[in-house]
BAGUMAR-664754 format. One record per residue: residue in one letter; z, y, x of N, C-alpha, C in turn. Coordinates in Angstrom, 1 decimal, padded with zeros to 4 digits. Example, Ala and Ser with C-alpha at 12.3 -4.5 7.8 and 13.67 -1.06 7.14 Angstrom:
BEGIN
{paza A {007.8 -005.7 013.2} {007.8 -004.5 012.3} {007.8 -003.3 013.2}}
{paza S {007.1 -002.2 012.8} {007.1 -001.1 013.7} {007.9 000.0 012.9}}
//
This chain:
BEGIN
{paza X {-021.8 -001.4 -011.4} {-020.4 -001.7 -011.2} {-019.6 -001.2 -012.5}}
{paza X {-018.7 -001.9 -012.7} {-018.0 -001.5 -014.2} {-016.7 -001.4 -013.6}}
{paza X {-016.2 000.0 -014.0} {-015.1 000.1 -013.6} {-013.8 000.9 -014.5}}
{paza X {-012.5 000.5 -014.3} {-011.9 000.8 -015.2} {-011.0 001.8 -014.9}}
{paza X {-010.0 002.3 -015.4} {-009.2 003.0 -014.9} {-007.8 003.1 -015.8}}
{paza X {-006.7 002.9 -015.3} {-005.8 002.7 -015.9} {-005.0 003.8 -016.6}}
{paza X {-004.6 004.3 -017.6} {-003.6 005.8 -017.4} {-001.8 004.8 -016.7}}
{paza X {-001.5 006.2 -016.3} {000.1 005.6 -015.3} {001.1 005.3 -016.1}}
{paza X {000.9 005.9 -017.5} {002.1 005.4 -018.6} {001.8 004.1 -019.0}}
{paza X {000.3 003.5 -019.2} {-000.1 002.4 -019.6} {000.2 001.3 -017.9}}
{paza X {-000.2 001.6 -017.2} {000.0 001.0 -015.9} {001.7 000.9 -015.8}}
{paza X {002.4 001.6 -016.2} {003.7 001.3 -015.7} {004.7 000.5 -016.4}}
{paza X {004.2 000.0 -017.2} {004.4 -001.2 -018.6} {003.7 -002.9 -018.2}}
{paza X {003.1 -003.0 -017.0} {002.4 -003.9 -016.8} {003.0 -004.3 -015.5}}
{paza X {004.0 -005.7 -015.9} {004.3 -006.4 -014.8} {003.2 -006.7 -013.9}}
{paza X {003.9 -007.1 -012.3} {002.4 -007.9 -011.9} {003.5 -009.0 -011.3}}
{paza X {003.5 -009.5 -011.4} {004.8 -010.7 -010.6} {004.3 -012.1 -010.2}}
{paza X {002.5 -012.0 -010.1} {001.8 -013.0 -009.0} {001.1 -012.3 -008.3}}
{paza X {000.5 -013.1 -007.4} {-000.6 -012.6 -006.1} {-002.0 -012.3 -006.8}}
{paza X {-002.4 -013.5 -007.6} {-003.5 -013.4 -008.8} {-003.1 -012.2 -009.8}}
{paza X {-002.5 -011.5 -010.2} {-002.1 -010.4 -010.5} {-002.2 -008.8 -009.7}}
{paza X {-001.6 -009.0 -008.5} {-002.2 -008.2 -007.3} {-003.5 -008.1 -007.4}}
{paza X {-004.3 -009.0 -007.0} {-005.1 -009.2 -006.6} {-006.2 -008.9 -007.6}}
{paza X {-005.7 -008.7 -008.7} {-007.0 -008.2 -009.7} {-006.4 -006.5 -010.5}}
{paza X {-005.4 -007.1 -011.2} {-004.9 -006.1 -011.7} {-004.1 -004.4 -010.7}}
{paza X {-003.8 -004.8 -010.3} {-003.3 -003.8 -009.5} {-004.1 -003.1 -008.2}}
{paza X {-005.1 -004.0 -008.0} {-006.6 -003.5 -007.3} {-006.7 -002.2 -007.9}}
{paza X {-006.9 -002.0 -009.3} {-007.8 -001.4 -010.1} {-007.0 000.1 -010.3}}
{paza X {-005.8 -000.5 -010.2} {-004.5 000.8 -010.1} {-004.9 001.4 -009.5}}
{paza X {-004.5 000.5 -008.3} {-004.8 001.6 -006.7} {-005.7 001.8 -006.4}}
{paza X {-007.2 001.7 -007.2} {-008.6 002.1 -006.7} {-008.7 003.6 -007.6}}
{paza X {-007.6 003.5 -008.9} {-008.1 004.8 -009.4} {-007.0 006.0 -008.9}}
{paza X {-005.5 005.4 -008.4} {-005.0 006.4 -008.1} {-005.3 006.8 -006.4}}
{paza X {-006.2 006.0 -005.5} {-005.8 006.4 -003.9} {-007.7 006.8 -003.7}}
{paza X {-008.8 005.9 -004.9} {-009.4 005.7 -004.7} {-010.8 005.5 -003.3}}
{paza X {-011.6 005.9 -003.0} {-012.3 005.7 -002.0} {-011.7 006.6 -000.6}}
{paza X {-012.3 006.0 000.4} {-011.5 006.6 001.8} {-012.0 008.4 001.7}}
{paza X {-011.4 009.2 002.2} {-012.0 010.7 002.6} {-011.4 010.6 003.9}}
{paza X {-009.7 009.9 004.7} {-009.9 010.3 005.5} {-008.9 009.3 006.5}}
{paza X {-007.8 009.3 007.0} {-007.3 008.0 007.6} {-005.6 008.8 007.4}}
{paza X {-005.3 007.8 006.6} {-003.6 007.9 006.0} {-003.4 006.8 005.3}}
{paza X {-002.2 006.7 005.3} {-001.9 005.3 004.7} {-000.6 006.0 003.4}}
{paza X {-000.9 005.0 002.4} {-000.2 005.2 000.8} {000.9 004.7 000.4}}
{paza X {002.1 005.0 000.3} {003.0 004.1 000.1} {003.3 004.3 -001.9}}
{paza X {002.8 003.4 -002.5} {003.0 002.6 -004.6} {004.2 002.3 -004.0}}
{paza X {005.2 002.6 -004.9} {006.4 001.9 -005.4} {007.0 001.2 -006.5}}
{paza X {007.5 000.0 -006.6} {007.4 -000.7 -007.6} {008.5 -000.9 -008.2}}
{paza X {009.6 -000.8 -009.5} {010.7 -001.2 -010.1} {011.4 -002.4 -009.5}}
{paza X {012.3 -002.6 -010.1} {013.2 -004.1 -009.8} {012.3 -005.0 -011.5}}
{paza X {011.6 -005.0 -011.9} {010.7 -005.3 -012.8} {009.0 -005.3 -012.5}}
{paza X {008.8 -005.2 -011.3} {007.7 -005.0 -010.6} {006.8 -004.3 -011.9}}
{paza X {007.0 -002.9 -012.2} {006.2 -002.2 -012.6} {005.8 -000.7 -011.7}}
{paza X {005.0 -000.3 -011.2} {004.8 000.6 -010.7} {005.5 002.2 -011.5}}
{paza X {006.5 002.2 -009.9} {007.1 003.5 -009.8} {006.1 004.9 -010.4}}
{paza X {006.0 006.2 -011.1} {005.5 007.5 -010.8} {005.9 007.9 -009.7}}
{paza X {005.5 007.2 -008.4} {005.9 007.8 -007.0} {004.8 007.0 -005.9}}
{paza X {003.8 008.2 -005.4} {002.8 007.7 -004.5} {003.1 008.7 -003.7}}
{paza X {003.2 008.3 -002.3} {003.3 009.1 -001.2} {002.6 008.7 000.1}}
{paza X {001.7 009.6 000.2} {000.5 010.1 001.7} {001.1 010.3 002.6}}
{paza X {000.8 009.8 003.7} {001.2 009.7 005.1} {000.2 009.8 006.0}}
{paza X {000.0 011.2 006.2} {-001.5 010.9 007.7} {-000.7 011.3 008.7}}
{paza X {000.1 011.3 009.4} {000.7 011.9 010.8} {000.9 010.5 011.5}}
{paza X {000.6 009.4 011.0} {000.1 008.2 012.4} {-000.5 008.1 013.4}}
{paza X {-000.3 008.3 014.5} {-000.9 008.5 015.9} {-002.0 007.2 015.5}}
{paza X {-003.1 007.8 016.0} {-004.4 006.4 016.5} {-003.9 005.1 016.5}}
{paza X {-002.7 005.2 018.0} {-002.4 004.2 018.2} {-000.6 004.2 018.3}}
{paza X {-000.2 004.2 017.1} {001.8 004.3 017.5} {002.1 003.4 018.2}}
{paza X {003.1 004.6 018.3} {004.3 003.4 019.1} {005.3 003.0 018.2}}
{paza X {005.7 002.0 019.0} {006.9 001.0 018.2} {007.5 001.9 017.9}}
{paza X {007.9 003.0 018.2} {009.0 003.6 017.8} {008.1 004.5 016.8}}
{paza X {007.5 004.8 016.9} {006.6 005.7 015.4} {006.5 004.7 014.2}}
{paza X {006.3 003.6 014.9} {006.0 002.8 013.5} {007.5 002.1 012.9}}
{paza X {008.5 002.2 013.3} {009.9 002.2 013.2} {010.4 003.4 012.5}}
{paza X {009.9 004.4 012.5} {010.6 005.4 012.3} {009.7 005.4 011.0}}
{paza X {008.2 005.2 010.5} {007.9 005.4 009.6} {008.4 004.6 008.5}}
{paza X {008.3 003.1 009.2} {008.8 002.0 008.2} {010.3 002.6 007.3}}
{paza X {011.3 003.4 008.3} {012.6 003.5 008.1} {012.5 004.6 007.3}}
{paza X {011.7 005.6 006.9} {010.9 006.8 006.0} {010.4 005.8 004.7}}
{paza X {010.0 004.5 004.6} {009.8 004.1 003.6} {010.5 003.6 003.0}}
{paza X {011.2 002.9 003.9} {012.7 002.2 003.1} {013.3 003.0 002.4}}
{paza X {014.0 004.5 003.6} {014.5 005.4 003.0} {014.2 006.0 000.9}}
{paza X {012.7 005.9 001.3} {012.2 006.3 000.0} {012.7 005.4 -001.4}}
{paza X {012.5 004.1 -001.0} {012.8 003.1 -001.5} {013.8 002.9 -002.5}}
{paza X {015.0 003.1 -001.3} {016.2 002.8 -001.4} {016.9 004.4 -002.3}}
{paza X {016.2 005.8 -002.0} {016.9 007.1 -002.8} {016.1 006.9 -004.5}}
{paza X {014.9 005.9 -004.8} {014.5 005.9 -005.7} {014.8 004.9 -006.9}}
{paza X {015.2 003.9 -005.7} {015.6 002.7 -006.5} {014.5 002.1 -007.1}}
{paza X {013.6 001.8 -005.6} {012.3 001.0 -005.8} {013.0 -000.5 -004.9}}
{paza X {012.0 -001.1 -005.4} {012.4 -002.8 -005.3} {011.8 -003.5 -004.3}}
{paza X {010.0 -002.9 -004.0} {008.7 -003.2 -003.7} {008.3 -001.9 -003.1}}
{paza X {007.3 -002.0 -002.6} {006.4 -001.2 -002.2} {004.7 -001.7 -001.8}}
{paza X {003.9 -001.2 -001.8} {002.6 -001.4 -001.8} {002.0 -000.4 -000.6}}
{paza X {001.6 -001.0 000.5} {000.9 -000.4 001.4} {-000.7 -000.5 001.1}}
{paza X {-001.4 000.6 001.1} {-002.7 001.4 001.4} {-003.1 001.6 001.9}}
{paza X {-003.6 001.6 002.9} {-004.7 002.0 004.5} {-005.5 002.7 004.0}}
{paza X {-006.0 004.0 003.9} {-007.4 004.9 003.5} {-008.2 004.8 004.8}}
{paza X {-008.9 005.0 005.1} {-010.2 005.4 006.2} {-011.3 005.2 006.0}}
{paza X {-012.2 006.0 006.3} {-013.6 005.6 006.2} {-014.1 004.8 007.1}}
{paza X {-015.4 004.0 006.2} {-015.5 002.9 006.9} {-015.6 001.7 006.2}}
{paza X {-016.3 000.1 006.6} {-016.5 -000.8 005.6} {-014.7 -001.1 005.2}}
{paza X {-014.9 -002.8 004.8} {-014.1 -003.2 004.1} {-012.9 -004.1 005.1}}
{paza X {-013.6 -004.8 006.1} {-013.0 -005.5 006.9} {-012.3 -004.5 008.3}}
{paza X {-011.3 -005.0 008.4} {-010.3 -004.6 009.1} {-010.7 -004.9 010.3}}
{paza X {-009.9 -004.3 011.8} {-010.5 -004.4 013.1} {-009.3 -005.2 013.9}}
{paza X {-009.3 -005.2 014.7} {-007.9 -005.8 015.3} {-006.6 -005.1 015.6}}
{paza X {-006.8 -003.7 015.7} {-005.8 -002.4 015.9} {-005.2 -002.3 014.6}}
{paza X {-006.2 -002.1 013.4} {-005.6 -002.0 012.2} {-004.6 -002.8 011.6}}
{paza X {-005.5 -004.4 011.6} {-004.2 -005.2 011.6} {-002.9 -005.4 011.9}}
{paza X {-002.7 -005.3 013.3} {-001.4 -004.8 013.8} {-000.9 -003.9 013.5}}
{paza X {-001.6 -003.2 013.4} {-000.5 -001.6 012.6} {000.0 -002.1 011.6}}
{paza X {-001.0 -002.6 010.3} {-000.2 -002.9 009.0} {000.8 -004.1 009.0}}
{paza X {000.3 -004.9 010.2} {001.4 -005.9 010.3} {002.3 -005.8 010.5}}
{paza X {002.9 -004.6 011.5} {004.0 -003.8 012.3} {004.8 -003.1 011.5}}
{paza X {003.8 -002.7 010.2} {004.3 -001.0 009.2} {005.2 -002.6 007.9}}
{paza X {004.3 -003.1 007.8} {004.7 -004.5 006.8} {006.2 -005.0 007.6}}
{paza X {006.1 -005.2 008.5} {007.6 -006.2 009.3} {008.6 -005.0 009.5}}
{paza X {008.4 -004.0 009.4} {009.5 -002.9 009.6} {009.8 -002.9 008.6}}
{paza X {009.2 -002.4 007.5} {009.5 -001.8 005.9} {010.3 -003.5 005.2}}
{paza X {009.7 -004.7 005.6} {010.8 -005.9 005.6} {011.8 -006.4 006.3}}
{paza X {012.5 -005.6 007.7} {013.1 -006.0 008.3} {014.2 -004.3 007.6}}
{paza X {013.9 -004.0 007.1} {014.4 -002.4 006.3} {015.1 -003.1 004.8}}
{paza X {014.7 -003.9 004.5} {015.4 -004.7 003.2} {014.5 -004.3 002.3}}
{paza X {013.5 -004.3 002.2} {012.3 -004.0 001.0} {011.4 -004.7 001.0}}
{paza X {010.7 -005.1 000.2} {009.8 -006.1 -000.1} {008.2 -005.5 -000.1}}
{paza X {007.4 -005.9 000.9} {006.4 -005.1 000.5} {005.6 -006.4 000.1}}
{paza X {005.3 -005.5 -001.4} {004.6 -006.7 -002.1} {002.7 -007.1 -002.0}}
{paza X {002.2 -005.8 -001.3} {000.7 -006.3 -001.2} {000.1 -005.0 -000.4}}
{paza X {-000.9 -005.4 000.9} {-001.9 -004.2 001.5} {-002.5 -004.6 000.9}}
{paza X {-003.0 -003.3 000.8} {-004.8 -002.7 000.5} {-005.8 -002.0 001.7}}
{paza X {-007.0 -001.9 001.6} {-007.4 -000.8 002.5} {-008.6 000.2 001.5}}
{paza X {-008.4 001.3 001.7} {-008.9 001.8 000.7} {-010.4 002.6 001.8}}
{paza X {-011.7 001.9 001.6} {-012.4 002.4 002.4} {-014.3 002.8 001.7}}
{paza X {-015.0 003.1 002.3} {-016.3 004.0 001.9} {-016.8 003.5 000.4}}
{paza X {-016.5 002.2 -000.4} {-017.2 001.9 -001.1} {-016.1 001.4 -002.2}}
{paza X {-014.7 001.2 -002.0} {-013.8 000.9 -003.3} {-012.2 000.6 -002.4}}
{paza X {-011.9 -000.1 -002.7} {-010.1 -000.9 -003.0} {-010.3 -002.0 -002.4}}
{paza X {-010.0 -002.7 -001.9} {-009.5 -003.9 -000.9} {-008.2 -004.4 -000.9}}
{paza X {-008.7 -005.6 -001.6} {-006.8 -006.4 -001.1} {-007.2 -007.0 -000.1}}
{paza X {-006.2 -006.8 001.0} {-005.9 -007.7 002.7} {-005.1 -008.7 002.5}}
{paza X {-005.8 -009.5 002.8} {-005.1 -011.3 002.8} {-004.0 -011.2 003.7}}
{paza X {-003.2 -011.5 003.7} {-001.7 -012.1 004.1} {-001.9 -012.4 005.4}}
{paza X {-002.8 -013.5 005.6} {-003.5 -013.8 006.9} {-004.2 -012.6 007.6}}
{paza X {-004.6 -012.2 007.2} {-005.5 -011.2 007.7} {-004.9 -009.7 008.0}}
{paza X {-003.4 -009.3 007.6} {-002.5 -007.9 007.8} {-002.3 -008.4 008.6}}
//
């Protein structure tokens, strides 16, 4: 495996403003800054009005197993919040947990839940990951 690693000054000079961009380049970010699972929390990357990555990553493990609407409301409205005092534009959701690569059906709905709040919040979340036993994962659109 050849793997790279970005420094954050060099990383935060680098638009990503496609999905093909996501999807390769920014993998590589978030595989060196959240990198492999240790434990089950989810990451909130913040991105410019220039889609370059914010110096602002913030860990969240106080997610119940299974929230409730109103947990996952209240977290979504914790990332907006963040968002909006930093004058981030985007955001990038992370899933850590150990464990393969593919997602279960609980999971999905959560990220799909945490994704529709943090957009019904006025923020754009621009791409999940799941960060789990063996690297970095981008989650298909279909598939959050």
């Amino acid at each position: 495996m050849n793997s790279k690693i970005i420094p954050a000054e060099i990383a935060a000079q680098i638009p990503r403003r496609t999905d093909t961009d996501i999807d390769t380049d920014f993998a590589e970010l978030v595989s060196s800054l959240v990198g492999v699972a240790i434990r089950r929390q989810i990451w909130l990357l913040f991105f410019d009005e220039g889609d370059c990555p914010m110096p602002l990553i913030v860990p969240y493990a106080d997610l119940d197993v299974d929230p409730s609407e109103e947990e996952i409301a209240k977290y979504a409205a914790l990332a907006c919040g963040i968002a909006r005092t930093t004058g981030a534009a985007g955001i990038v959701l992370t899933w850590e947990r150990p464990g393969g690569a593919a997602l279960d059906d609980s999971e999905r709905r959560l990220l799909r839940a945490i994704s529709a709040g943090i957009a019904a919040g006025g923020v754009t979340v621009r791409a999940v990951f799941v960060s789990h036993d063996h690297g970095v994962a981008h989650v298909a659109e279909e598939s959050s």
